[in-house]
N, C-alpha and C positions, 0 to 999 in steps of 0.2 A: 299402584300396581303397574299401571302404563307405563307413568314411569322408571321403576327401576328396570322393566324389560331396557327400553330404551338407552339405557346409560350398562346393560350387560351389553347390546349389541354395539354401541359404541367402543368399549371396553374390547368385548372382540375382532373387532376390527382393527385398532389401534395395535391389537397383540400381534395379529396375521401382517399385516406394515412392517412392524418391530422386524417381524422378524425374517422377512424377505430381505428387509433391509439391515440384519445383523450379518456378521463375518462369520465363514464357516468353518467348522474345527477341521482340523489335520490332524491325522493319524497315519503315521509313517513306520512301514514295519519294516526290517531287515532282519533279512534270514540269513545268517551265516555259513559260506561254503555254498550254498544252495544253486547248484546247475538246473537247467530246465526239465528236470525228471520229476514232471507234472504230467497230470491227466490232461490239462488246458493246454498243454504245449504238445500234445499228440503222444506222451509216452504211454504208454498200455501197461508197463510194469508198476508205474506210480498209483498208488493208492492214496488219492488227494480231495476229499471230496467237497470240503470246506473251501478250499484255496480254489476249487472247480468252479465253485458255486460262487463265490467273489468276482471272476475271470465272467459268470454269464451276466455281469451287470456291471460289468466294467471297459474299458479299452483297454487292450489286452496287444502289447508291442512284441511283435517277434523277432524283432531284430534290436535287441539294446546290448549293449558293451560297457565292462568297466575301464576304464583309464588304466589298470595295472591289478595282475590278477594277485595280489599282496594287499590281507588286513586291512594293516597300517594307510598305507597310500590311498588305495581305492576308497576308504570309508571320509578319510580327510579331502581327499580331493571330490567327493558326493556332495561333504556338507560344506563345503566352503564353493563350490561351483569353478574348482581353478586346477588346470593340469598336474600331477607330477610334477612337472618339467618347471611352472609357475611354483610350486610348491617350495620347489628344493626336498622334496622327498621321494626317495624309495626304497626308504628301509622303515624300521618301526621307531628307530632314534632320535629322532627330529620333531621338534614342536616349531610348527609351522609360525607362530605368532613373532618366534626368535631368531629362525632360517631365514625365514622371506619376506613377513611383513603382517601387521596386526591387522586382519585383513577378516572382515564381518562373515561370520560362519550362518549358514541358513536358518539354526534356534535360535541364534543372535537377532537376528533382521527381524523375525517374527515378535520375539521379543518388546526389540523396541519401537513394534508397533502394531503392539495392543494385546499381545498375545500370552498367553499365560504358558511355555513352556518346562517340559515334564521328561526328563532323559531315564528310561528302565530297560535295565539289561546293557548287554554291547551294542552301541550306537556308533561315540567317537571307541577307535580304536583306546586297550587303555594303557597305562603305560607314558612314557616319553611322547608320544603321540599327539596326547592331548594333557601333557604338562602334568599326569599324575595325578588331576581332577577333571577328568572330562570337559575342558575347556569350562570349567567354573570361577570365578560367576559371571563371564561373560556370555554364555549361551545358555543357561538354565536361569528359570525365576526359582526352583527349590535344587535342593540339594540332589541330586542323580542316585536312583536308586540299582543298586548291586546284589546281588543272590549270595545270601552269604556262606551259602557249600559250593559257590566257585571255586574257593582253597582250594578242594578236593580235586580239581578237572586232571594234577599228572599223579595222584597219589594212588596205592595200588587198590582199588577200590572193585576194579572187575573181575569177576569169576575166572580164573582158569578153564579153558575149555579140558584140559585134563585133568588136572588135578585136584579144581572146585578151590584151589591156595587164593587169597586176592590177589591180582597182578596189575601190569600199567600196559593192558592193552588194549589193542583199536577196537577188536569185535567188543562188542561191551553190554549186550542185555542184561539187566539188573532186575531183581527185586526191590521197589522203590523201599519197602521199609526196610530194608537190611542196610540201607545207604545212609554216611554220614547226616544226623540231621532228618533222617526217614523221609528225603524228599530228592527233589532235582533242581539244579538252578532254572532250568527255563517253567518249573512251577512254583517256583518262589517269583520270580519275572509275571508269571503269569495271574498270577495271585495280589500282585503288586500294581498291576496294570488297572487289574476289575476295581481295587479299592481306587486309584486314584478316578476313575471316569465316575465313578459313585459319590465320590465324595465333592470333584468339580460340579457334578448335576444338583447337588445339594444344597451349595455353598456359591456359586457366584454364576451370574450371566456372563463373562469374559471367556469369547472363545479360546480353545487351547490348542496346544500345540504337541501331540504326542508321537514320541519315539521310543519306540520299543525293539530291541534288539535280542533276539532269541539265537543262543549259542548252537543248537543240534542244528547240521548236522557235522557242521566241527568236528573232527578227533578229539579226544577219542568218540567213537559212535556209542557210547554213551545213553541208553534209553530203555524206559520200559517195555519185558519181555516181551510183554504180550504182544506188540505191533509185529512180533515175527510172523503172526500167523496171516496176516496181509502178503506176503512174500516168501511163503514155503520154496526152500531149494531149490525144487526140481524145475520150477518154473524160469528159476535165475538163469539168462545166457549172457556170455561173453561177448565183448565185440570181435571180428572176424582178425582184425591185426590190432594184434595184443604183443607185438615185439618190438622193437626199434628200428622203425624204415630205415633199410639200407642207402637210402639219398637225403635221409636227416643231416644238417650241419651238426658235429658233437656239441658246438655250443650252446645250440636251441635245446639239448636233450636237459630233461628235469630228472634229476635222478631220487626226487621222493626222498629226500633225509627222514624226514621228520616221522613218516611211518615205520622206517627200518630201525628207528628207537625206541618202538616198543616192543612189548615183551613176546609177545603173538608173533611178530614177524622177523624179529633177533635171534628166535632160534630158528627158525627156517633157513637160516646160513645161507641167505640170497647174495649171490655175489654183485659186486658195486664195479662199477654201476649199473652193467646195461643188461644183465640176466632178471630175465621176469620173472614175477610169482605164479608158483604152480597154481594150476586151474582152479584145482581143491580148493586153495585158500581163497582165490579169488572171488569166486561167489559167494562164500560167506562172508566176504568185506561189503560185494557189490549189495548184499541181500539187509549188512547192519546199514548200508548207508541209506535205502530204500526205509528200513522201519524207520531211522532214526527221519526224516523226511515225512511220514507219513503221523508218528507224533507230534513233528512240531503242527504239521497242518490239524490235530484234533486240537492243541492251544489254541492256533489260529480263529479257527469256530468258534473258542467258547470266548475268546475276546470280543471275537464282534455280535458274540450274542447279548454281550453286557452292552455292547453298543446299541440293540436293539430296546433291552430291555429297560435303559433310561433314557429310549428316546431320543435318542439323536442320532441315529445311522440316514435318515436324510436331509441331517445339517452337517455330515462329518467326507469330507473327502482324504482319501484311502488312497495309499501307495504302497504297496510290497512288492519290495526289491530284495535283492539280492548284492553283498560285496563283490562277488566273482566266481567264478563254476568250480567245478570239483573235477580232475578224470578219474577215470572209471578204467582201468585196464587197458582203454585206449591207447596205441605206440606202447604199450609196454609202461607205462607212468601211470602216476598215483599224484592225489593232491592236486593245487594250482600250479603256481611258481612258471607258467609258460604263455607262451600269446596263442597256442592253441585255440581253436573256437570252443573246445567244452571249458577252456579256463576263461576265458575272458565274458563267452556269451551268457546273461544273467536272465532273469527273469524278470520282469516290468510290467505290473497291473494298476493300471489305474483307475480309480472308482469316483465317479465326479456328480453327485445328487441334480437329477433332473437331465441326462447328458446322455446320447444314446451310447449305447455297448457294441463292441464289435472288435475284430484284427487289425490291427496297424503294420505295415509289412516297411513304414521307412527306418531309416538308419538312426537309431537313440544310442546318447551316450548316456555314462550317470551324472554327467555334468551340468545335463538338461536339466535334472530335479529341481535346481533351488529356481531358477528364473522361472518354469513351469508353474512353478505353488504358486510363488507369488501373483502372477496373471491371474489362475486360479481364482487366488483369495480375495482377489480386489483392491488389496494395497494399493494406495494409490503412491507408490515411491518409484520409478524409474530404478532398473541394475545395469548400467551399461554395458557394453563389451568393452572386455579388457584388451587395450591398445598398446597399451609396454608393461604387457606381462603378467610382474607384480606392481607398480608405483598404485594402482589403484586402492583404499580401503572396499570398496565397493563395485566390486563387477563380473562379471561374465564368461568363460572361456566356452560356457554353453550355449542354449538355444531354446527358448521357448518353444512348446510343443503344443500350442495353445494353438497354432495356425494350423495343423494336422489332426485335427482331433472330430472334426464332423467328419462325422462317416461317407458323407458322399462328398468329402474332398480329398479324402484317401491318395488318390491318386490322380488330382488338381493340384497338386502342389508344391512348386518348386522344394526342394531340400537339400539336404547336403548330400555327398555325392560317395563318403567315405565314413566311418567310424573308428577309430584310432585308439591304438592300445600301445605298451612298452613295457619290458620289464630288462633287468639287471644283469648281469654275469660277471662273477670275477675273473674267467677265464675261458679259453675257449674249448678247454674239455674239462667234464666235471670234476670238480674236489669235494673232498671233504670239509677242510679248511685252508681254504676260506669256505665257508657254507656257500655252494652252488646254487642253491633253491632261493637263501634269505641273505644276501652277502651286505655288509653292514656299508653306508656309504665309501669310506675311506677303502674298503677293497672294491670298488667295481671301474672294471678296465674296458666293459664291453657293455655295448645295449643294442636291445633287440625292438627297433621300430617297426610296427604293426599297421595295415590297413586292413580292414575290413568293406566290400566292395559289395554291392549284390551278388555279382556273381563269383568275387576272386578274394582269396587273403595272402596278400603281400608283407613278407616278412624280413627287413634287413640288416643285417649283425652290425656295428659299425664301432670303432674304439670311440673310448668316451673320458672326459678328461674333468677327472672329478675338482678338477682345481677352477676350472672356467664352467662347472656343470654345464658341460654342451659335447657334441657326436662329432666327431673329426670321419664327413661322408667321404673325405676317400680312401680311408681304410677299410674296406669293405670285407669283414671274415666270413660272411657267410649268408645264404638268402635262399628264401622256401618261397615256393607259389604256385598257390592250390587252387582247381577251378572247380567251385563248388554246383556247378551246373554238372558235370561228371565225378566228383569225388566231395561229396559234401561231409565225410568224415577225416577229412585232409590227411589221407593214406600216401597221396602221392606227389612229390613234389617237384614242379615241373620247372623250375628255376635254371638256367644256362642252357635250356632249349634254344635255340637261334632261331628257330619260327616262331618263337615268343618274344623276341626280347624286345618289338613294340610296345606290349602290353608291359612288361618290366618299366622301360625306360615311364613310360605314364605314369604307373604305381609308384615308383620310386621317388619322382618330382613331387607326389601328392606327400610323401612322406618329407620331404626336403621344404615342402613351404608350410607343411602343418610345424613342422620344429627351428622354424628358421627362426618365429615370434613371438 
């Protein structure tokens, strides 16, 4: 009897070693489109209370930024940890492996070493992006799992707000069983995600590596009715400048294509480009985007409730991020497509087992992610920074955030000083076609270099020569600069003030040596 105590307490001891000393899973979520209209990020109208409840046991970054507020680019340059600019992309047409160079993507790295990696829902952008297979089988150990009523996402599947006819448009509360398939792609994802964390807890001790990408709140707003009742109308307000600031550069303006082709907002007869949407309509977009936002966060829950319930939510660190923001009526624009702060600024929770929880107020790119994890995880592999560019297969354009992360060194520690974003233009006043919002590499004549400062966002147009992909800075078309100590919804732009142009000349250098390398 003595004995077999003896050889249990042995046994359990050896298991509690194991497992201090095992690798911890990663669980990486990305919300699609998803701006900071969370409850954790101070929004009152968000109804988040899953995503809340993550954020009180997490580090919780209020200031992170995507690389380019575009799909395609921002999700490839997240998981490969390398600029745009490094990439050779900013449109959705380019497979990076073939543009720039076969260059280890962060389900890769995990991968080969030790990791059992699991791609469900939109991860890599799909498409030309990621070669038509999700960058398979170089970053996945199985096959990437896909929702298979995504077909559906432009087919006319939403109610008519008059007519009750199916149409192809943005406002989109459904009946889940009247839908293709009686379901939704982010609960087919969702449903996809619980079997595989059931089935790894089953079948093998090798930590995993999970990516899960939930499409709402994407266009169309696409979601079960019932989350309307979180966001009744009357509640919904606008923001106060909802038209096109008269000291906007035309080039910087986003003229929203992609909403004005659906069926909701084609008959409104909005003129192009720069007439807003009537109020009416507007809070019922602001109000589908709010539900559509407030379902994915009830997925969210029950994912990490499966996490719970096989036991491993504190062997598993958690990242929910976001590709790039959404606007909201703000200037008059809809969608991303701008270096705006509601396009560019993302949301960044990170959940790290045993680590204490709190606000991070320094400056995060999504670039940071891959070097991040890996510290994280324990890897014992070095990522270096990358020093020409692309020549590396392995490296850097980020920054490990592993040295900012105790809460009492918050504000002990050196950082960087800016956060940097860019997006495209074919021209310097909107078109049609070329597509102004999405212009495919071969049209883009103009780029708009971005900083992000604590206190200022510096923005400057410059032609761009798609032949040497590089910014010819002395052609200057146009430059915004916002001080978000007085206007932190970047209403006003204070650019050729001459008791500014200090502060210009500073910002400007900081953009000229971020894109020099």
């Amino acid at each position: 009897m003595y004995l077999k105590v003896f050889f249990l307490i042995i046994y359990n001891v050896a298991q509690i070693i194991n497992a201090r000393g095992a690798k911890q899973n990663i669980l990486l979520i990305v919300v699609d489109d998803l701006r900071t209209s969370l409850g954790c990020y101070g929004d009152h109208l968000a109804h988040t209370p899953n995503i809340d409840s993550l954020a009180q046991r997490s580090i919780l970054f209020t200031r992170a930024y995507t690389q380019q507020a575009l799909c395609g680019p921002s999700r490839t340059s997240l998981l490969t940890s390398r600029s745009p600019h490094h990439l050779h992309q900013y449109d959705v047409h380019q497979y990076w492996r073939q543009s720039a160079g076969n260059f280890t993507s962060l389900p890769q790295f995990f991968k080969e070493n030790g990791y059992h990696t699991m791609s469900i829902g939109k991860v890599f952008h799909p498409g030309k992006c990621s070669n038509f297979n999700d960058d398979q089988p170089f970053s996945w150990s199985q096959q990437p799992f896909h929702p298979s009523t995504e077909r559906y996402k432009n087919n006319p599947v939403c109610p008519d707000v008059s007519s009750g006819s199916p149409s192809r448009s943005i406002v989109c509360p459904v009946n889940v069983r009247d839908q293709p398939g009686h379901t939704l792609p982010d609960l087919e994802s969702l449903r996809a995600a619980q079997e595989y964390l059931e089935g790894r807890h089953k079948i093998s001790d090798q930590p995993f590596f999970l990516a899960v990408g939930f499409h709402k709140p994407h266009i169309p707003l696409k979601f079960p009715k019932e989350y309307l009742k979180y966001h009744p109308l009357d509640k919904i307000s606008l923001p106060l400048m909802r038209s096109r600031p008269p000291n906007l550069p035309t080039i910087a303006w986003n003229p929203w294509l992609d909403m004005r082709q659906r069926d909701d907002i084609r008959i409104l007869n909005i003129t192009f480009p720069w007439e807003r949407m009537a109020d009416e309509w507007a809070v019922k977009v602001k109000q589908s985007y709010y539900a559509a936002v407030s379902y994915v966060d009830d997925l969210i829950g029950q994912l990490l409730k499966k996490l719970d319930d096989i036991g491993q939510r504190d062997n598993t660190i958690i990242l929910l991020t976001s590709d790039h923001g959404w606007s909201i009526a703000e200037h008059g624009e809809w969608s991303k497509y701008s270096n705006y702060e509601v396009s560019t600024h993302v949301p960044f929770i990170l959940s790290i087992p045993g680590r204490t929880s709190g606000h991070n107020d320094h400056l995060v790119e999504l670039l940071d992610v891959f070097p991040t994890l890996r510290d994280l995880s324990g890897i014992d592999k070095e990522i270096p920074k990358c020093e020409n560019g692309f020549s590396e297969i392995l490296c850097t354009d980020g920054r490990s955030l592993e040295g900012i992360m105790n809460v009492g060194d918050f504000k002990k520690t050196k950082w960087r000083n800016g956060a940097f974003s860019q997006y495209p233009r074919p021209d310097v006043y909107p078109t049609q076609r070329p597509d102004s919002d999405q212009p495919r590499l071969r049209d883009i004549k103009f780029m708009g270099y971005s900083v992000r400062t604590v206190h200022h966002r510096y923005t400057e147009w410059v032609s761009f020569d798609v032949n040497r992909l590089a910014p010819n800075w002395s052609h200057v078309v146009g430059c915004e600069l916002y001080d978000h100590l007085i206007d932190p919804g970047e209403t006003l732009n204070l650019c050729g003030r001459k008791s500014l142009d200090h502060i210009i000349e500073s910002l400007s250098k900081m953009l000229y040596l971020r894109w020099s390398t």
